[in-house]
C-alpha positions in Angstrom: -47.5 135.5 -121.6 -43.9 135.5 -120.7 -41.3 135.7 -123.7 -39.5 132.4 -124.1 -35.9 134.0 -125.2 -36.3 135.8 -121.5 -37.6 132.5 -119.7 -35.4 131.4 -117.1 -33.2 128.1 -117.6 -34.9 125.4 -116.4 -33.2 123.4 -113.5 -31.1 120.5 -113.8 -32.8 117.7 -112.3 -29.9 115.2 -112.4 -26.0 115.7 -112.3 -24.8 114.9 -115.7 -22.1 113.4 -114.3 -23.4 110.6 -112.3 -26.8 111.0 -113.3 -27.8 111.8 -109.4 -30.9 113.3 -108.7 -30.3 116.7 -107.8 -32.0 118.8 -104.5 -34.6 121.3 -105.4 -32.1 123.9 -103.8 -29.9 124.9 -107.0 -26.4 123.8 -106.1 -23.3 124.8 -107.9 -21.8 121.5 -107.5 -23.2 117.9 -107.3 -23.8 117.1 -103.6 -22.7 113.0 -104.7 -20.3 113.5 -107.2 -18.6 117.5 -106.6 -19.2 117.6 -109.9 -19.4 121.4 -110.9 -22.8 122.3 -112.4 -22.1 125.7 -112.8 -24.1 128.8 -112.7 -25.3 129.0 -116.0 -25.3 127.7 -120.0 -23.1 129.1 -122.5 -24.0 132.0 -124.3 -27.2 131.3 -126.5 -27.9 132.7 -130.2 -31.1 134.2 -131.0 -32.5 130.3 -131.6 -31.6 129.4 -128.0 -28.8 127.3 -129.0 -25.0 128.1 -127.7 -23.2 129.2 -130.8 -20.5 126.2 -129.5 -23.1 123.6 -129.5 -23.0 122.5 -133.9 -19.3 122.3 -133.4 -19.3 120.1 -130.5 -21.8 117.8 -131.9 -19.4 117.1 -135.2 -16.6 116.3 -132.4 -18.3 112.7 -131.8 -19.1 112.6 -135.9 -15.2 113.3 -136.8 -13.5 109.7 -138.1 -11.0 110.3 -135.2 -13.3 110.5 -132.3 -13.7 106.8 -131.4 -9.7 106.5 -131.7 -9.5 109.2 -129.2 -11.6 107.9 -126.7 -9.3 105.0 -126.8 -6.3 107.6 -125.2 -5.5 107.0 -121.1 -4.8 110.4 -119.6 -2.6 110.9 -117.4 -3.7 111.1 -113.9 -3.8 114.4 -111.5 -0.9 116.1 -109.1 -2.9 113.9 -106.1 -2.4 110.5 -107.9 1.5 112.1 -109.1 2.7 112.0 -105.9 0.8 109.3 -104.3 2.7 107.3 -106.9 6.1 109.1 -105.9 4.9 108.4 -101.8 5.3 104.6 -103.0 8.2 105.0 -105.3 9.7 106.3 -102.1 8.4 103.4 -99.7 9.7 100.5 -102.1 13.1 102.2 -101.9 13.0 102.9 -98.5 12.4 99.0 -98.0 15.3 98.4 -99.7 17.6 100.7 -98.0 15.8 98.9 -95.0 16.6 95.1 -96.2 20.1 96.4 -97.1 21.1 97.6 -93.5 19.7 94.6 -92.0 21.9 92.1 -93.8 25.0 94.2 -93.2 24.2 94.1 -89.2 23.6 90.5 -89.7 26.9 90.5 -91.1 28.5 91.8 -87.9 30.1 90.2 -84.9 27.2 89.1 -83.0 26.8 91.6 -80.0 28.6 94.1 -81.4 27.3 97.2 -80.7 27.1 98.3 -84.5 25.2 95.3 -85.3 22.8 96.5 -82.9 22.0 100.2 -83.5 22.3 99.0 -87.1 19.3 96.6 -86.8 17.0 99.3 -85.3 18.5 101.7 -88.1 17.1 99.1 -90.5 13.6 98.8 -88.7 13.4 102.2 -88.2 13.6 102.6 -92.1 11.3 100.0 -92.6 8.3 101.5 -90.8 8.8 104.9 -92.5 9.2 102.8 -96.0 5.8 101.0 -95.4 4.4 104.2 -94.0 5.3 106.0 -97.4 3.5 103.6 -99.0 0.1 103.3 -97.5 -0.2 107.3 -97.4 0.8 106.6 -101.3 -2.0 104.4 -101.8 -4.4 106.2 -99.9 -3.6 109.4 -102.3 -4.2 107.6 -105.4 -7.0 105.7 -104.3 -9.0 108.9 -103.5 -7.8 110.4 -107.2 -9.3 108.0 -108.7 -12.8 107.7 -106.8 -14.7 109.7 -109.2 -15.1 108.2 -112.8 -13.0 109.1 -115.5 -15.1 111.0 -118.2 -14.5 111.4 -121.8 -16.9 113.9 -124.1 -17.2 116.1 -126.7 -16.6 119.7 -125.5 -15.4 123.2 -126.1 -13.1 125.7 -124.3 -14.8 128.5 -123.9 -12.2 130.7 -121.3 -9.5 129.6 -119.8 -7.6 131.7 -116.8 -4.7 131.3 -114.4 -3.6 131.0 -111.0 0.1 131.1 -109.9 1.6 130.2 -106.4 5.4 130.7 -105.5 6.8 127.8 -103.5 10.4 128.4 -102.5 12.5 129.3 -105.6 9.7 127.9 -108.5 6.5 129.2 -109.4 3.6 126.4 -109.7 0.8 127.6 -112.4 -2.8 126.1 -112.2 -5.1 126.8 -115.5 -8.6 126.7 -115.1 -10.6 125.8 -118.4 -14.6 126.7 -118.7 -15.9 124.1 -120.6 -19.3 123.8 -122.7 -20.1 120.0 -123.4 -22.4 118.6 -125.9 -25.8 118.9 -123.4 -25.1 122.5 -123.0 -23.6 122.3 -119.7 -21.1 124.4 -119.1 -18.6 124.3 -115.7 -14.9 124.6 -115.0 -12.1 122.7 -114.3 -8.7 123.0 -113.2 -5.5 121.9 -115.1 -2.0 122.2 -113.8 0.9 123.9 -115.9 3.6 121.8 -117.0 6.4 124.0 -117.3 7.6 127.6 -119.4 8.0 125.2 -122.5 4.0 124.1 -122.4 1.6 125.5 -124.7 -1.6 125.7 -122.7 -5.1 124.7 -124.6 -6.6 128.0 -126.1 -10.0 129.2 -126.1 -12.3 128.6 -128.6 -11.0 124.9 -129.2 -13.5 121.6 -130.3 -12.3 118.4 -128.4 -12.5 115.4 -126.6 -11.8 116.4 -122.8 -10.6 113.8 -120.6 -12.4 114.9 -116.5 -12.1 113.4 -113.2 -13.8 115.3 -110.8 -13.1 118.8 -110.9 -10.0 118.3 -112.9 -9.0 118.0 -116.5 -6.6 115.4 -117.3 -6.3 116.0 -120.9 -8.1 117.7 -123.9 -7.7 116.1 -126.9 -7.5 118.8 -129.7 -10.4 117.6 -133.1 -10.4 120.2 -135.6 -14.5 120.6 -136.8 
């Protein structure tokens, strides 16, 4: 008879994410949702139990956890600049509407009137152009659901890539949640004056996808 402490984990037959049935195959991420299974649970005490798991469970008993729920994260880099692709677009349309009326203004068949029309069509194409790739970028950052649970850091690391003059830092967060999965997800820096979450730390986290949009500190 096999000991039970040695036992293997048993397989996860559906992604916790969007409750998919999973392939026999272990995968590291779900096939539907690229949800991140991870490789294995959290550390276990002699009882089987993560030593994470109590604390995590008083995270959705604490007075403030419904209120937190409640909080809208803010959305990933994608969604940033598809948002910024639009901003762009609308103001490109204007510049666009602007240029148009001042050929208008012109003496007809002057040649600055004309190249001054196409100027202003020109711009417009590029303005509604901007905004449809803008669209597109937030529509696919937002395809998977937004998930809010009880959870705790567990590790957290960093990447940094140098673009031009400025350093951009990515964190990535290993994260236990209350059914004992544990996988991670990446978080971007926001700047030398951020304080970046720390291990160890009971929560609500806030995930789309592979990405955390927010962790929401609930001291248990």
């Amino acid at each position: 008879m096999s000991d039970a402490s040695t036992a293997a984990p048993a397989r996860l037959e559906r992604c916790p994410n969007c409750n998919s049935r999973l392939p026999e195959t272990p995968v590291s991420i779900c096939p539907y949702c690229v949800f991140p299974l991870g490789t294995r649970t959290g550390e276990t005490s002699v009882e089987g139990e993560s030593p994470a798991h109590a604390r995590i469970l008083r995270v959705a008993e604490h007075a403030k956890y419904q209120e937190t729920l409640a909080i809208v994260p803010p959305e990933n880099r994608e969604y940033q600049r598809g948002r910024l692709a639009i901003f762009r677009g609308k103001a490109a349309l204007v510049v666009a509407v602007a240029v148009v009326a001042l050929a208008a203004l012109l003496v007809g068949g002057a040649l600055a009137g004309y190249w001054l029309t196409w100027v202003g069509v020109a711009v417009a194409v590029l303005g509604v152009a901007w905004i449809l790739k803008g669209r597109a970028a937030c529509k696919r950052a937002v395809a998977l659901p937004l998930l809010r649970r009880p959870s705790m850091i567990l590790n957290r690391r960093s990447e940094t890539e140098i673009r031009g003059w400025n350093g951009e830092t990515t964190y990535y967060f290993e994260l236990e949640f209350e059914d004992g999965t544990v996988a991670e997800f990446r978080y971007p820096g926001h700047g030398a004056n951020e304080e970046p979450y720390t291990s160890n730390l009971p929560g609500v986290a806030f995930t789309r996808g592979t990405d955390l949009l927010l962790f929401k500190h609930i001291r248990v």
